[in-house]
C-alpha positions as a Markdown table, in Angstrom:
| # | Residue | x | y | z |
|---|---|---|---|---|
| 1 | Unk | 63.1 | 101.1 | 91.0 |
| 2 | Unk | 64.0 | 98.1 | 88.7 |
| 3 | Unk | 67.9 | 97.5 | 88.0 |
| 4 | Unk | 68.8 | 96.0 | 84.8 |
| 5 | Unk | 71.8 | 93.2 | 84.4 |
| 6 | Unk | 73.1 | 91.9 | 81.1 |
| 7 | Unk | 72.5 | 88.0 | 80.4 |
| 8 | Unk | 76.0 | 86.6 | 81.4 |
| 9 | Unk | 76.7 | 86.4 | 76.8 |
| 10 | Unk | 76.3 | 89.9 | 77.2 |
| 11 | Unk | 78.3 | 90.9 | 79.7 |
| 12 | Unk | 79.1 | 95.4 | 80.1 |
| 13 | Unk | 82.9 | 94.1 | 80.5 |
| 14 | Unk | 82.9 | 92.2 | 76.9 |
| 15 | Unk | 81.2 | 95.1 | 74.8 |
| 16 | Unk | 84.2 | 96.8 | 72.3 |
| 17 | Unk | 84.4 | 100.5 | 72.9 |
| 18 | Unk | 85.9 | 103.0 | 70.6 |
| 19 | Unk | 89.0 | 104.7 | 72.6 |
| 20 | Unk | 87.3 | 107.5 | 73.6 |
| 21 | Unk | 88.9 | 110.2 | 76.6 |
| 22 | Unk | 86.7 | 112.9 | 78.4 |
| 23 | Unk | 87.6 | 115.4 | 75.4 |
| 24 | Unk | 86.0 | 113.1 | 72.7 |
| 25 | Unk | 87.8 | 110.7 | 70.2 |
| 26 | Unk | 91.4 | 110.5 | 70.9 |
| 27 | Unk | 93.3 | 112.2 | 68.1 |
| 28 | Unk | 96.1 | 110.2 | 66.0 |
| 29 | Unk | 99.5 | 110.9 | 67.4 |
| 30 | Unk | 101.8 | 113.7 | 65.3 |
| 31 | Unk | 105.1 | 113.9 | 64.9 |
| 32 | Unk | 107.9 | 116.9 | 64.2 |
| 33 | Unk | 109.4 | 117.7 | 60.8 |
| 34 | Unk | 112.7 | 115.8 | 63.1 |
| 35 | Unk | 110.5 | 112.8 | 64.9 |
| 36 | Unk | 109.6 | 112.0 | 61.8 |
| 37 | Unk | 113.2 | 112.4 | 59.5 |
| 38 | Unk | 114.4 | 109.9 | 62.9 |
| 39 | Unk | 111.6 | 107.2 | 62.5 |
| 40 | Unk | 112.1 | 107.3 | 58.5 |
| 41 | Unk | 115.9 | 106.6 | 59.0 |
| 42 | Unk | 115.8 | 104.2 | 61.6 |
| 43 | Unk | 113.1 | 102.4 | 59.3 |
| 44 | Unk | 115.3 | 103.1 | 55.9 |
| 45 | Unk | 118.7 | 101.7 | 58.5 |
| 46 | Unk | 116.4 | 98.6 | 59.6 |
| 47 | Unk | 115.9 | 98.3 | 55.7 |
| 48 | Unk | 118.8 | 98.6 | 54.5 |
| 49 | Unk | 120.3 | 96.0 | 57.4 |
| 50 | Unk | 117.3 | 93.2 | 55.8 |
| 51 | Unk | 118.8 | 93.8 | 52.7 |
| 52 | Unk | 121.8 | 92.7 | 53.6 |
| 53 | Unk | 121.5 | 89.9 | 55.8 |
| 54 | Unk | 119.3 | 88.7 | 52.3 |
| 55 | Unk | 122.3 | 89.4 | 50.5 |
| 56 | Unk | 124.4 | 87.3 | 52.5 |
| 57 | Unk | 121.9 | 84.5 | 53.1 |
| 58 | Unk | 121.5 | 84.2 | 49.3 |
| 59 | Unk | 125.3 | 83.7 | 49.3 |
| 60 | Unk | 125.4 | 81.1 | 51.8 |
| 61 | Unk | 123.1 | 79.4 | 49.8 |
| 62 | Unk | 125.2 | 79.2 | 46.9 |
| 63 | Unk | 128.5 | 78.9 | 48.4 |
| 64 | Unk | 126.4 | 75.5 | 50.0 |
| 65 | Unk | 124.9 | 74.6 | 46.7 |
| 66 | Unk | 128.1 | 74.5 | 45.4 |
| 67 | Unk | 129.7 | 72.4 | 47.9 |
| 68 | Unk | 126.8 | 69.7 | 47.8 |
| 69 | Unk | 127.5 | 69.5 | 43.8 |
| 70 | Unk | 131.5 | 68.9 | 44.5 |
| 71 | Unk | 130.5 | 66.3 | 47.2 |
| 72 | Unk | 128.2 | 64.9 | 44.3 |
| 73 | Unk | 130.6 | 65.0 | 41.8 |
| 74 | Unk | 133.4 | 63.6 | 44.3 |
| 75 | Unk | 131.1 | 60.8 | 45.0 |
| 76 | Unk | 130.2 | 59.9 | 41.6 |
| 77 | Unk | 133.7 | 60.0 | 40.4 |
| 78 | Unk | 134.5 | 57.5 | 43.3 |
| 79 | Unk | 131.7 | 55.0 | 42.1 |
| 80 | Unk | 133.1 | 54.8 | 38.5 |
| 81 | Unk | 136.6 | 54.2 | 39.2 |
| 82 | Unk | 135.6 | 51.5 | 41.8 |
| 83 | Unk | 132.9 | 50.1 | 39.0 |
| 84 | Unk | 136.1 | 50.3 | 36.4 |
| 85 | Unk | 137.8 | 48.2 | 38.7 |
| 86 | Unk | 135.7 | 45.4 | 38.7 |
């Protein structure tokens, strides 16, 4: 009797195998009418949580933009009065 072994590029470990159990193809998971209303409102809370952290970085932004004009505008205002003066 002759016993067969892959070339080591073809190795049994490295060959992709569907996800298959004793029963046959494993079956997607389901969910109850409740599972499901929990998921869908931890995923609407998650959400709703992005949205707002958005909302507040946005305003951070602004409140900063702002601030870097007035330092601008400060600045600028110092140069002509010390250019006046000369």
């Amino acid at each position: 009797m002759h016993s067969f072994t892959f070339p080591p590029d073809l190795q049994e470990d490295d060959t992709p195998r569907a996800d298959v159990s004793a029963d046959g193809p494993t079956q997607p998971q389901r969910f109850s009418p409740n599972a499901l209303e929990q998921k869908f409102m931890h995923a609407l809370n998650d959400l709703e949580s992005m949205e707002m952290t958005l909302k507040q970085l946005t305003s951070v932004d602004r409140t900063r933009a702002v601030a870097m004009a007035q330092q601008e505008t400060v600045s600028l205002a110092q140069m002509l009065k010390v250019g006046k003066k000369k």
